[in-house]
C-alpha positions as CSV (number, residue, x, y, z in Angstrom):
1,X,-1.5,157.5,98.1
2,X,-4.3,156.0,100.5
3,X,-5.9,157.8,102.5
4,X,-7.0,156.5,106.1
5,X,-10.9,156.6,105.1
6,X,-9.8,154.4,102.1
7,X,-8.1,152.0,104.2
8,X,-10.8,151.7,106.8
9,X,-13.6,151.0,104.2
10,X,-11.5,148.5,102.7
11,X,-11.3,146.7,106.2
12,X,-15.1,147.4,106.7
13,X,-15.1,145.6,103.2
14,X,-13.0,142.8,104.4
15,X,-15.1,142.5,107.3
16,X,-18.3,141.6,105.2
17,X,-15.9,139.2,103.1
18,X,-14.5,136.6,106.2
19,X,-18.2,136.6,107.5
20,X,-19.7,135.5,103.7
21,X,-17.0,133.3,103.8
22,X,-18.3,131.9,107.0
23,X,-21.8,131.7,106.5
24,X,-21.2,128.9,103.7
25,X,-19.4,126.8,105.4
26,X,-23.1,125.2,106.6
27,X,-24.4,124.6,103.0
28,X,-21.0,122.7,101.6
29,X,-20.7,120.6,104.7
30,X,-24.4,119.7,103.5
31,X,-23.7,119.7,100.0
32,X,-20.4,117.4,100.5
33,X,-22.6,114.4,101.0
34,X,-23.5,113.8,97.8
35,X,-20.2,115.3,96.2
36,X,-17.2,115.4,96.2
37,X,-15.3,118.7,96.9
38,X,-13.4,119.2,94.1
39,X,-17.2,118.2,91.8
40,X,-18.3,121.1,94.1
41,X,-15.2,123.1,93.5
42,X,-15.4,122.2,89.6
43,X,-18.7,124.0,89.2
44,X,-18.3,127.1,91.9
45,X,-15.7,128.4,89.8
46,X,-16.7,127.4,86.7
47,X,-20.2,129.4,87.1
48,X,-17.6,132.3,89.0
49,X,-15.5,132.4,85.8
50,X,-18.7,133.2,83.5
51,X,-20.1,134.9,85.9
52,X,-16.5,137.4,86.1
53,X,-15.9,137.1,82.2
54,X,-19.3,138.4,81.6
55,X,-19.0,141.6,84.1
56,X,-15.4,141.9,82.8
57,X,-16.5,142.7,79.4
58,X,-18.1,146.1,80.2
59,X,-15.0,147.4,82.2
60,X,-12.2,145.8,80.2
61,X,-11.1,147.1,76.7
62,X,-8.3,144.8,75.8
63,X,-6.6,141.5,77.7
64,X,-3.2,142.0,78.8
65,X,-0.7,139.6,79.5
66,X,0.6,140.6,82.3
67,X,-2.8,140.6,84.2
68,X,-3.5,137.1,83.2
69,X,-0.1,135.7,84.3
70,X,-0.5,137.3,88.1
71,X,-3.9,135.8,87.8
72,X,-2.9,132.6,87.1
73,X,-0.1,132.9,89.9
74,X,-2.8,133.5,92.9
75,X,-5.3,131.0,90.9
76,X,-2.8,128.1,91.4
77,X,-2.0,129.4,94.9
78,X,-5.7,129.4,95.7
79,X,-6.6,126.0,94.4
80,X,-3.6,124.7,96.1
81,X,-5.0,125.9,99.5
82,X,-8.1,124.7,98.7
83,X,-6.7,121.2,97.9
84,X,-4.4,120.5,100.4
85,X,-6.7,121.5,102.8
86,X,-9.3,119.0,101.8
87,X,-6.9,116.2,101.6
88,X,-5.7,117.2,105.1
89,X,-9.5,116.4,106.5
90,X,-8.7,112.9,105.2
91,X,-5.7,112.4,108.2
92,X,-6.5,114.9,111.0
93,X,-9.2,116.0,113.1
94,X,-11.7,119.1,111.1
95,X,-10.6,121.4,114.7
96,X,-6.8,120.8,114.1
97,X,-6.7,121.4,110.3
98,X,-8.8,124.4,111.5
99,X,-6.5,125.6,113.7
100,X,-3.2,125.2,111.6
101,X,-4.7,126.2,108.7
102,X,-5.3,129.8,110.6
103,X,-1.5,130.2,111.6
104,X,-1.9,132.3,108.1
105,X,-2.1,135.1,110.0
106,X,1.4,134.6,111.7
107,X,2.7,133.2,108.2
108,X,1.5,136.5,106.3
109,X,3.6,139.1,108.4
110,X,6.6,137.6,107.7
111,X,6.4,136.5,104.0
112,X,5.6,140.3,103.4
113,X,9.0,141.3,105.6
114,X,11.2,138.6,103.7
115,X,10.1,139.0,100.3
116,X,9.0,142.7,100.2
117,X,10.9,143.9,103.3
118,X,7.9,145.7,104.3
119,X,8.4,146.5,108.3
120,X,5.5,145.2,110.1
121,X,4.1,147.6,112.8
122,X,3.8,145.8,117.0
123,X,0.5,146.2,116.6
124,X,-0.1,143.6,114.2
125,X,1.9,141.4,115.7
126,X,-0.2,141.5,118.6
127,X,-3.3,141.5,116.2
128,X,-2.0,138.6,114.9
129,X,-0.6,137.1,118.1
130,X,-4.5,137.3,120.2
131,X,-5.9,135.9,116.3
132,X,-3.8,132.6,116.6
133,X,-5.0,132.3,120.5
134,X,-8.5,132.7,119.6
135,X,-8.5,130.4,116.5
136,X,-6.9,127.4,118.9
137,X,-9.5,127.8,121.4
138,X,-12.6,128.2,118.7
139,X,-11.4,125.2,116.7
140,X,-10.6,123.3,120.1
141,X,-7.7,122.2,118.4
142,X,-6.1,118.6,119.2
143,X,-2.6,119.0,118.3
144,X,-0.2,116.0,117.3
145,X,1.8,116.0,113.7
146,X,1.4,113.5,111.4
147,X,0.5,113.8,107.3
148,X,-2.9,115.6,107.8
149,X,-1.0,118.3,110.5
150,X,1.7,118.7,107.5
151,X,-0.8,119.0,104.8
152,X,-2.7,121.8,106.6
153,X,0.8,123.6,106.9
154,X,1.4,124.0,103.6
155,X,-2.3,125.0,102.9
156,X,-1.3,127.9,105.4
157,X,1.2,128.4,103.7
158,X,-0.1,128.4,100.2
159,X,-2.9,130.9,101.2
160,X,-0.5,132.8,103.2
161,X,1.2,133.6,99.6
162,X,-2.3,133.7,97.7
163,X,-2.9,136.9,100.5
164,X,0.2,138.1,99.4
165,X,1.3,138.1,96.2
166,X,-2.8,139.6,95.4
167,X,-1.9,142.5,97.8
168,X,1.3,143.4,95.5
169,X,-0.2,142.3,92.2
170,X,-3.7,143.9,92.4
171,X,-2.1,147.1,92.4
172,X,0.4,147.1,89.0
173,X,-2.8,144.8,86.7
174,X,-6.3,145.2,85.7
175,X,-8.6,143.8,88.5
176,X,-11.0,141.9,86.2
177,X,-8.6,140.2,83.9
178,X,-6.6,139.1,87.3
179,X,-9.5,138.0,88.8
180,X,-11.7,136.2,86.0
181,X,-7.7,134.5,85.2
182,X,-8.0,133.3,88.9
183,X,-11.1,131.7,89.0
184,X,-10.6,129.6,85.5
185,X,-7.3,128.6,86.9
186,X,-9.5,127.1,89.8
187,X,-12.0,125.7,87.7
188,X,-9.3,123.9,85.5
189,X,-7.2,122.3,88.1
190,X,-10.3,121.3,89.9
191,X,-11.6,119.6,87.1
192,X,-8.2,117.8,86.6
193,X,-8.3,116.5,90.4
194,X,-12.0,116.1,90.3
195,X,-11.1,113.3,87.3
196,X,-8.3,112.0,88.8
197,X,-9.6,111.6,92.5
198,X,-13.2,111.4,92.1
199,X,-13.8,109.6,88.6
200,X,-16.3,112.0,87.3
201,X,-17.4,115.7,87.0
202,X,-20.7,114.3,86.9
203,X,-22.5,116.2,89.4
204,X,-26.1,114.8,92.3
205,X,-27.8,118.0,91.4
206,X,-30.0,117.6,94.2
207,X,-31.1,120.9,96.7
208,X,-27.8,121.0,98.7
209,X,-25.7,120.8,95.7
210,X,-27.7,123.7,93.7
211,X,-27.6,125.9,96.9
212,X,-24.0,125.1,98.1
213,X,-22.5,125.7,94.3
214,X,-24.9,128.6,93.8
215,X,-24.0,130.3,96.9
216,X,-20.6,129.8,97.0
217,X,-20.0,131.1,93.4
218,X,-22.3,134.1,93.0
219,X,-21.3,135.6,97.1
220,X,-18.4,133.9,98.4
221,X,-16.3,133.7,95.1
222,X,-17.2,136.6,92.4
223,X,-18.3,139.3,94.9
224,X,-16.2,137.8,97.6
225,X,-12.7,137.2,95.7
226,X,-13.0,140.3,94.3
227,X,-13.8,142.7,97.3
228,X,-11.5,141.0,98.7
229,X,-8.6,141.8,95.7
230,X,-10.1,145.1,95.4
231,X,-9.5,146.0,99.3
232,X,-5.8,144.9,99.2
233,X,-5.5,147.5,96.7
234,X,-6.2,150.3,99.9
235,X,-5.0,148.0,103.2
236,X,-2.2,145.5,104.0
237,X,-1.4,141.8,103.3
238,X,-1.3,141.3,107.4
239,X,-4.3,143.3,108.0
240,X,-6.5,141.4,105.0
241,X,-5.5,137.9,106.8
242,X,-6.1,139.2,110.6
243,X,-9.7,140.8,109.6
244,X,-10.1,137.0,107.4
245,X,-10.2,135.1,110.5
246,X,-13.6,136.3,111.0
247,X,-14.3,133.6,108.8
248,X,-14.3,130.6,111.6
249,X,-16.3,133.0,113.6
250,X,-19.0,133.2,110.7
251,X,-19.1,129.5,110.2
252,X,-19.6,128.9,114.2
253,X,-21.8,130.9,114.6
254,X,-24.0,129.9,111.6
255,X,-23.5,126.6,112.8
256,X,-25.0,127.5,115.9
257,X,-28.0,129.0,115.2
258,X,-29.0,127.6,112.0
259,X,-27.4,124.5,112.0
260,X,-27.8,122.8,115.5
261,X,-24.2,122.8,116.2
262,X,-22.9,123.3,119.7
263,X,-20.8,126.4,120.7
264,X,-19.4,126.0,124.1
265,X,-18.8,129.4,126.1
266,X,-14.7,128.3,126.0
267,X,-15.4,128.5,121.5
268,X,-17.6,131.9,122.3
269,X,-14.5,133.0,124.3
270,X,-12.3,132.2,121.2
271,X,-14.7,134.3,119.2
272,X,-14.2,137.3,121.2
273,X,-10.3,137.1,121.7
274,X,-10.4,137.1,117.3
275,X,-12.3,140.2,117.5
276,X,-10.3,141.7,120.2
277,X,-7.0,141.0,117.7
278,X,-8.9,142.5,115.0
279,X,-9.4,145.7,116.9
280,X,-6.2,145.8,118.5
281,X,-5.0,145.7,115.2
282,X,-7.4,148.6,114.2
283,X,-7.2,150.9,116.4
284,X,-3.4,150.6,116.4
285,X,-3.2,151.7,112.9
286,X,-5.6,154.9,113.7
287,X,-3.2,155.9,116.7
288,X,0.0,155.6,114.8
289,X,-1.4,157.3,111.7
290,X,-2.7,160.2,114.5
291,X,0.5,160.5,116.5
292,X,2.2,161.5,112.4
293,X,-0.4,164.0,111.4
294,X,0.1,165.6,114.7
295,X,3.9,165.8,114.6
């Protein structure tokens, strides 16, 4: 059973995760113009994969099956995100695939109630509820619906299971296998659209390249994807996305200090409304879990 210091630490853990997450959104942007995303994509989890299969090795004594094929379930969940997202940029505004592309953390609640029918407590709805205000006002979202709005949706919707089903799987496989299965399922389909869309996995391996690819796969992919699989063995599916959308708030404020990018006090105020979710969110699990040890 998990105990309530478990289940914090795991959120402190989660924490550290959305704002790695954020922090590289400045070296792809840089990186993506001399390659394409899924060239970029191709080689993250290609170097995660070896990276994984190599640390799996001391902590692994046989490969199961059933570890691989949950692995491969997120992996193609994951990649699909990652994908439609990308192709989304193509049709919309970057603020309103942003934006919709955050409505995970309204998705997540109830995917876990209709295919787990796991009750969801009223304070994660209102978690999740200030989350979804704060990501509209940080991403300064323009709203309309077209293909790139629809696109976005399902990428929501696609990480919204990825979230998931890693919640319920992490706990009934080996970590490593499901994770190192993950990452080469990535790297495969990436190198299939990278082909496909973008002629050639033949990389620019100039300085933004090496440092976008070589950040995202050591921190934001092995250590990353698996604190953040490891975490959802101790905390929720709805709590792992809330705590997540600390990843916009990374990226602006990155942006904004080392990047030159403009925050306006109406984004900073989006910011803060994400964090007031989070710990709305927090502190609602503490009370709840106080008012039963005192009954």
């Amino acid at each position: 059973m998990t105990t309530k210091r478990q289940e914090f630490l795991a959120d402190l853990a989660l924490v550290f995760v959305g704002l790695i997450w954020g922090v590289t959104f400045l070296p792809m942007a840089k990186a993506l113009a001399t390659n394409g995303v899924f060239v970029i994509l191709f080689y993250r989890f290609l170097i995660a994969f070896i990276l994984m299969a190599l640390i799996s090795l001391k902590f692994i004594k046989k490969i199961d099956t059933k570890s691989v094929k949950y692995g491969a379930i997120v992996g193609v969940f994951l990649f699909a995100g990652f994908a439609l997202q990308t192709f989304a940029l193509k049709y919309t505004f970057s603020s309103t695939v942003a934006f919709i592309t955050g409505l995970v953390v309204i998705f997540v609640p109830f995917l876990v109630f209709v295919f787990f029918r796991t009750r969801i407590k009223f304070y994660s709805y209102v978690g999740a509820t200030l989350a979804t205000i704060g990501l509209y006002i940080l991403c300064d979202g323009e709203l309309g619906f077209g293909l790139g709005e629809l696109l976005s949706l399902l990428c929501a919707f696609a990480y919204a299971f990825e979230i998931m089903l890693a919640g319920y799987y992490v706990k009934k496989c080996e970590i490593f296998v499901m994770v190192a299965t993950e990452f080469l399922v990535v790297c495969v389909l990436s190198l299939v659209c990278t082909l496909i869309f973008e002629g050639s996995a033949k990389p620019v391996i100039d300085r933004e390249f090496v440092i976008a690819v070589g950040i995202t796969a050591t921190f934001a992919t092995v250590f990353a994807f698996f604190v953040q699989n490891l975490a959802q063995r101790y905390t929720t599916p709805v709590k792992t996305v809330l705590i997540l959308t600390l990843e916009p708030v990374g990226a602006g404020f990155i942006g904004y200090f080392l990047g030159g990018e403009i925050l306006t006090s109406w984004q900073i105020f989006g910011a803060v409304i994400i964090l007031v979710g989070i710990l709305a969110s927090e502190l609602g699990s503490y009370l709840i879990t106080k008012e039963k040890n005192e009954k």
